[in-house]
N, C-alpha and C positions, 0 to 999 in steps of 0.2 A: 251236688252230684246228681245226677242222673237218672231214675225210678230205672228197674230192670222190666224188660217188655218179655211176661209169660206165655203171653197170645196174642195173636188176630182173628177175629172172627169176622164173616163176610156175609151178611144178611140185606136179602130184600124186603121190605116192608111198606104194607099201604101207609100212607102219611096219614099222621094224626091218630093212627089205629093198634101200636104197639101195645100188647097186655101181654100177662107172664104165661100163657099158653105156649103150647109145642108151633113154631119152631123155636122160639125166643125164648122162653125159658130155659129149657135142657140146654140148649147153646150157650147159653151164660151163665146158667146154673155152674157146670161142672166145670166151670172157671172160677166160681165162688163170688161174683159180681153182685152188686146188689139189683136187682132184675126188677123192682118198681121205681127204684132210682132214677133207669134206665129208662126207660117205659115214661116216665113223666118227665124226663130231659127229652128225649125223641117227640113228643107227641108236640108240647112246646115248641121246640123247634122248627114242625114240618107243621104247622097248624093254617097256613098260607094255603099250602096245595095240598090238603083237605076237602076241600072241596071237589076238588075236578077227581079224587080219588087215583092219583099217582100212586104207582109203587117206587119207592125210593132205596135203591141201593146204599147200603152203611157200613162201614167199617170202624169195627169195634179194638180197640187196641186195649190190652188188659195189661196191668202192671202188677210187680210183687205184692204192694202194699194191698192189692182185689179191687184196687179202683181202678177207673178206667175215663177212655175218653173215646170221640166217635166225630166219626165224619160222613157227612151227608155227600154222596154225588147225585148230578142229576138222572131223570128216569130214563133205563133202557130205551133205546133207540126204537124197538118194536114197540113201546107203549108209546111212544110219541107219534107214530104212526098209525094206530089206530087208534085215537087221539084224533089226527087230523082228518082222517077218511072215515067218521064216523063209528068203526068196529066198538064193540063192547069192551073194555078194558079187561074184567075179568078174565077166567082161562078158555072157559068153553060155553057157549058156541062162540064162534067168531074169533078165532086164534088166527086164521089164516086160509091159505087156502091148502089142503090135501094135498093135490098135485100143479104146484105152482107155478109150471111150464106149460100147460096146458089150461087149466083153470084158474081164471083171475078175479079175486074178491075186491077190487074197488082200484081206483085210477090216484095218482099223486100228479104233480105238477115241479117240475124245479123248482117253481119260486118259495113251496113247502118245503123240498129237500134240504133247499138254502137256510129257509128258518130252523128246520131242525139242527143244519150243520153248526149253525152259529151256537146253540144252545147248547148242543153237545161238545163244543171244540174243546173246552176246558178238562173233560175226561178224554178223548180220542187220541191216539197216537198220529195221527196224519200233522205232519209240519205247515200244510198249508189248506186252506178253505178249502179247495177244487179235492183234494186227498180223501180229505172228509164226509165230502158231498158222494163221493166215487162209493165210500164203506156205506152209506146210507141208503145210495141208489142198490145195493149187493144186497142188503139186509130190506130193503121193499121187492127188490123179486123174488127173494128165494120164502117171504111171507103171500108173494101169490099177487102181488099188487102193481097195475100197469103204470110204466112211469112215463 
């Protein structure tokens, strides 16, 4: 039979960097999870892209019994972008541009947009490559970045 599913929880997290701090604590605290458990399954897991200091989106699914289980997707589309065009990963400075019709923080190339689409295709809802590339090229202008 089955485990009954009490929650989802829906966290971004630097890879390799999960501790029982706020936001990841209180968030799975009050789901009764074991919160170092977690913390040293995650960090395990994502200990690869560690390095380059990705933030990795995870979804946590909690079950009656308080255990749980977690899925890694890859990083947001903007950290992949700044990422390729050199920006700071961090939040600030270098998030973007301010006014990103007028002012542009740094240049892409298709054959980047390509690579990111590939990377991403597995999370994105577009049914085909070109669908993909179109949400990517959307999400590089409206961060201010000439394509």
């Amino acid at each position: 039979m089955a485990k009954k599913i009490v929650g989802k929880i829906k966290l971004q997290i630097p890879a390799g960097k999960a501790n029982p701090s706020p936001p990841i604590g209180p968030a799975l605290g009050q789901h009764g999870v074991n919160i170092m458990g977690f913390c040293k399954e995650f960090n395990a897991r994502t200990q690869t892209e560690m390095a380059s200091g990705m933030i990795i989106p995870v979804i946590i699914t909690v079950y009656s019994d308080r255990s749980f289980t977690f899925e890694t997707r890859t990083p947001p589309v903007s950290i992949l972008l700044k990422q390729i065009t050199g920006m700071k990963i961090s939040k600030k400075p270098g998030a973007g541009s301010k006014e990103p019709n007028k002012q542009k923080v740094g240049t892409v190339t298709m054959a980047q947009i390509e690579e990111v689409a590939k990377r991403k295709m597995v999370d994105l809802n577009a049914k085909d490559l070109q669908g993909a590339m179109n949400m990517i090229v959307g999400t590089a202008k409206s961060m201010g970045l000439e394509v």
